[in-house]
Phi, psi and omega in degrees: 000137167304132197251003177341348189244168191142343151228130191332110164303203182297161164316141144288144217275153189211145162300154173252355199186151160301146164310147187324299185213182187310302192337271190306322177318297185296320166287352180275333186285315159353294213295300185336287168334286158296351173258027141276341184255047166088330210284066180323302216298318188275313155312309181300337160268356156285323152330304192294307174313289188336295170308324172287353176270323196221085177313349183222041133339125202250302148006281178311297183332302200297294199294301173331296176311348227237310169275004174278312178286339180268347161287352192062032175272042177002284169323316156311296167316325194284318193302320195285297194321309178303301156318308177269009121318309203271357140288329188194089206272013184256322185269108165278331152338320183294299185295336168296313184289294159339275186329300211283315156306286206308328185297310188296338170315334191073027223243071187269322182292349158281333174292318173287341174306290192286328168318304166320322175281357194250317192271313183313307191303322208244098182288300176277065198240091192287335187250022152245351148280000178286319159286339174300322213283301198298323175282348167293348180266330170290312199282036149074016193216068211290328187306323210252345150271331173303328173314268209322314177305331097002287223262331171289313198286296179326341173291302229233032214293359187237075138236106204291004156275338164270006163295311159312318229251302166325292189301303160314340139302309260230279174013267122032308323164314182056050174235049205290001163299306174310301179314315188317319199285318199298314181277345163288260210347272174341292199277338150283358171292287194266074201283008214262296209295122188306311208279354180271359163261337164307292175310318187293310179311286181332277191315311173322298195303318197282346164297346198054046178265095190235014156258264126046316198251307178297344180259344172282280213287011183237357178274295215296294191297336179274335191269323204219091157300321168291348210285150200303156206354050167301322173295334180281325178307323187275300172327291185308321159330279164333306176306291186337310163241072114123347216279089174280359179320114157063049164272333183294331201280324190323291168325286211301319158276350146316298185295344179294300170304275153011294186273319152327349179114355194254133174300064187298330185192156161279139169001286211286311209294343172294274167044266169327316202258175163287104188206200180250131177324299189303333181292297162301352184267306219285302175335295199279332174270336178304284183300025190234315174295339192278298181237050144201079184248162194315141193279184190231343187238096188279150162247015167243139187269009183090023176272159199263135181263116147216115162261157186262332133254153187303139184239136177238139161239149194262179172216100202187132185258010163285008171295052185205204169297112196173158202292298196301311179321319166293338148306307192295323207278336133000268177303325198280323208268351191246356167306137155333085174271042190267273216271326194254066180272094096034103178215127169251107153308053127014081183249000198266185190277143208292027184342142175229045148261204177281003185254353184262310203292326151318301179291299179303005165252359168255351180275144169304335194194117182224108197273079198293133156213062172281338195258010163317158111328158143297345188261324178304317186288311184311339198276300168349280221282007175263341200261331172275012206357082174266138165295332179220135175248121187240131215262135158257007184268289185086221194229074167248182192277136180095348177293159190245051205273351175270348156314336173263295206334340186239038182028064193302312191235146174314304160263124185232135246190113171251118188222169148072287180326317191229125202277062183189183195277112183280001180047030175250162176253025171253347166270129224276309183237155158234129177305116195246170142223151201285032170268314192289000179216113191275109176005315218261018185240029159312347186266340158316347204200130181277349179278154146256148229236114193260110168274134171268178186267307187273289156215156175270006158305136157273138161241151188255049137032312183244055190281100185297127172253158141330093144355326185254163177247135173293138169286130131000290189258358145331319188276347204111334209258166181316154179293344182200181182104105145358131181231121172264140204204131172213129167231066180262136173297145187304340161262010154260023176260118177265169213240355177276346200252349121333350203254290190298312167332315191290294171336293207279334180302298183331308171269005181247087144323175226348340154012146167200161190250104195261123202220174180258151175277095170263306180236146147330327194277300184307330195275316186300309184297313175280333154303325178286327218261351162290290184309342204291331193277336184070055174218105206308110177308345169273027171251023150268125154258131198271144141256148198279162161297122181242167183295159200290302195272013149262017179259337184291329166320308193275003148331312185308314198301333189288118161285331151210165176246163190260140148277152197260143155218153015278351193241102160339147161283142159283293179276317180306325170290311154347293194277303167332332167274341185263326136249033155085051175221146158310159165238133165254143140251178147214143214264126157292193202255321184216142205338328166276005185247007190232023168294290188315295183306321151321300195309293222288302182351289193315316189274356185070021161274027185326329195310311180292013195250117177254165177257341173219203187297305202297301174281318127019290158308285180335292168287336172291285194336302183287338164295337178268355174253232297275063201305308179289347150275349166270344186284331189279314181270346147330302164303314149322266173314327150325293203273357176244001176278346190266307212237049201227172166265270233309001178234010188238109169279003181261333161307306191294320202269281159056249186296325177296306211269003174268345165271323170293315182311327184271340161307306185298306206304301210321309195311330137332265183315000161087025173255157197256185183291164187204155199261142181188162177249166183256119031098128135316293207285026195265167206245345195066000000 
């Protein structure tokens, strides 16, 4: 199902003046008649008979266009609509319908032009500030359609599309409480209307109410079974807080859908599931043609740059306290500045905290381009001639992928942010190491796959921990007693590696299991699926979110941490390795189930790496009876965390910029990209 509406179509079609004669009069009510009962086909060719009597019919012009447009030609709708403007520049209904092609057109600051001239003819013209409202929200200026979007409900106080239209702004907005009154409002009008229940779930899920959020999608799937991810969206919800209700079948029927071609779920909510490398590429390639497809309007024509340095731009709306930022900042502040000049593309919330005030002193040049276009920012990075754009979003919440849809720069390069293949043929490279992408799986990925020599995670080497460790019982957690600890957000607990989790309480008396506290609904939910299990639910312990560098502190309390599958911890294994606890995972099928064993590589910890659940279990089992053997990798990890790669950030900015060199050189030489590795010994 189309998820398409939200914004007005064409006018139902009405005359603007009487006809040339009666003649023409009767035959224009013809026409009228069949494009009011649906029959287009058939109107349009009466419109056409008219036009061949009388060619600058403005009436015939109009309404033909007007049926170009409920047909989806657009382009056709802006030419004919645009002819009969030019007979007669007065009828506003011509300029609203004009406005409603160029917007479908993505042709939007033309599209508000003319929504404007249709409110200058008709000032209380409720539905074209409604549209006026939509194109502004396209051009990125969510303040100033909520006014317009306002000034139609004064008209118009019951119009559940701009009621919708309202939320998607406040949304937008980051006012998502708000949004929420807007999209009830709509939907006690309309209950029906999909896309306003779809949208009310989104704001729940950013609300983080994912209990809440699962039953508006499970309403949304029982009224529009078809309606487009609706299923991954209801699945993700679910994850979020723990609702494992009917999950192997769910999945399965989700990856089933996927790979058949259907928009069933998103990128990143696949992920999530159990599936196949081939299965996220088909995921990715669905959804990428669906909302971000390659533009026809490249801005970089293919021209050659010569700089005295290579200019790399980041791309990203995480520039503030966030995973990737804690990764990152490191590597931005130790890039070559010889050789390297540095731009942070900036689409995220204007944050003034310290990693953002950090980062914008490590970048050459930083750059808010929120109130941008996707296409007005690619013109930035053509007008800046950066030589490499490198997007750190992928296909996560908040991404700007249609900014490479218009190939800004010669080379564009998908990292860090998304553990997978984004599936356009407009992104050039994805930065790799062969472990999370193995020689043989390159046919996995629309990208060419560029290898660093250790991992392709960036670390931040001057990352602060607390000095003080938190008391046991400060943390919560029991006076004795084993602590098994995974602080992964909740929805990347599969309910088969929950299972083993259960196992291992069982057989480590007094023991307990330490999550991060997210939702209410997730704490309720894992305490029910715990007792179910025959494990007393308070030997879950939740921790509340705390500042960065007292949560790596109470790291120290944990005896090992568990990895999560099919989708790994990332940052989170970082930061546990990083204060000096161990990790066991087991290595997945596809890039996001294979980070931690990257990471353990990295760190010269191979042990911990497991191949399935059963051994898995198995080595947690033995850390938890083993006192000397977990104190020996403790020691171990100590002493490799100082002489290891995975922690040396000056190694990594290295091996990174000796890999733009070689992305850069080809693209000089007119060549195109090809998958290749970076040289250990390489110095950058």
């Amino acid at each position: 199902m189309s998820n398409s509406r939200g914004r007005r179509a064409a006018h139902p079609p009405r005359p603007a003046a009487p006809s040339f004669s009666p003649q023409l009069a009767a035959a224009l009510q013809r026409a009228l008649a069949l494009h009011q009962q649906g029959q287009l086909a058939q109107a349009e060719a009466a419109y056409r008979a008219i036009l061949k009597q009388a060619p600058g019919h403005f009436d015939a012009l109009h309404l033909l266009g007007v049926v170009k447009h409920q047909r989806q030609n657009f382009a056709a709708s802006v030419e004919l609509i645009g002819r009969a403007l030019r007979r007669n520049p007065n009828f506003a209904p011509a300029h609203f319908n004009i406005g409603n092609a160029l917007a479908a057109l993505g042709r939007h600051a033309e599209a508000l032009a003319s929504f404007e001239r249709a409110l200058a003819l008709q000032p209380g013209y409720a539905e074209a500030l409604s549209n006026r409202g939509n194109a502004l929200l396209a051009l990125r200026r969510p303040t100033d359609a909520l006014q317009s979007y306002d000034r139609a409900l004064a008209l118009q106080p019951r119009d559940a599309e701009t009621l919708y239209n309202r939320g998607n702004a406040l949304l937008a907005l980051q006012r998502a409480d708000e949004a929420l009154a807007s999209y009830d409002q709509a939907l006690a009008i309309e209950p029906g209307f999909a896309l306003a229940r779809t949208s009310r779930g989104n704001a729940l899920v950013e609300l983080g109410h994912y209990a809440e959020a699962a039953r508006e999608f499970k309403l949304l799937q029982a009224a529009s079974p078809d309606f487009d991810y609706a299923a991954g969206q209801l699945l993700y919800a679910r994850l979020g807080c723990c609702d494992w209700d009917d999950y192997d079948r769910n999945a399965k029927v989700i990856v089933d859908q996927v790979s058949a071609g259907k928009p069933a779920a998103s990128p990143f909510t696949f992920l999530c599931l159990p599936s196949s490398p081939i299965a996220q590429l088909k995921c990715a390639q669905t959804y990428s043609t669906d909302r971000h497809p390659r533009s026809k309007d490249a801005v970089w024509k293919g021209e050659r740059y010569r700089h005295e340095r290579i200019r790399v731009a980041y791309l990203s709306g995480d520039f503030h306290n966030h995973a990737i930022a804690y990764l990152i900042a490191g590597l931005i502040e130790a890039h070559d500045k010889s050789r390297f000049e540095t731009t942070a593309i900036s689409f995220g919330p204007d944050s003034t905290d310290e990693m953002r005030a950090r980062l914008a002193s490590a970048f050459d040049r930083f750059i808010d381009v929120r109130p941008r276009t996707d296409r007005d920012t690619a013109l930035l990075l053509r007008e800046l001639e950066i030589d490499i754009a490198v997007d750190l979003k992928g296909h996560t919440q908040g991404s700007r992928t249609g900014i490479f849809a218009f190939r800004p720069a010669p080379v564009r390069v998908n990292w860090l942010g998304y553990p997978g293949t984004m599936g356009v043929d407009y992104i050039d490279y994805i930065l790799a190491d062969r472990v999370v992408i193995p020689e043989g799986h390159h046919t996995f990925y629309s990208e060419k796959v560029a290898y660093l020599p250790d991992t392709y995670q960036a670390n931040d080497n001057k990352r602060p921990i607390s000095g003080a460790t938190p008391s046991r019982a400060v943390a919560g957690l029991p006076h004795a007693g084993f602590v098994f600890c995974s602080f992964n957000n909740t929805y990347k607990i599969a309910p088969s590696v929950f299972d083993v989790w259960m196992r291992l309480l069982r057989e480590v008396e007094g023991s307990a299991l330490w999550l991060l506290e997210t939702n209410p609904a997730a704490v309720g939910n894992l305490r029910w699926h715990a007792e179910e299990r025959g494990v007393a639910p308070q030997r879950l312990i939740f921790a509340p979110r705390v500042p960065l560098e007292y949560h790596l502190a109470r790291h120290r309390l944990a005896g090992v941490v568990l990895d999560n599958l099919p989708y790994n911890a990332h940052t989170t294994a970082s930061d546990a390795l990083w204060a000096g606890v161990p990790v066991v995972t087991c290595i997945g099928s596809s890039f996001a189930g294979r980070v931690a064993a990257s990471l353990l590589n990295a760190v010269g910890l191979p042990e911990l790496v497991t191949g399935n659940l059963t051994e898995y279990q198995a080595l947690a089992l033995r850390l938890a009876r083993d006192e000397r053997l977990l104190a020996a990798l403790r020691a171990k990890l100590a002493q490799n965390r100082e002489t290891h790669p995975l922690f040396d950030t000056d190694r990594f900015r290295r091996h990174l910029e000796s890999a733009y060199q070689t992305m850069w050189g080809r693209a000089q030489r007119g060549l195109p990209p090809v998958s290749f590795a970076v040289p250990e010994a390489a110095t950058g």
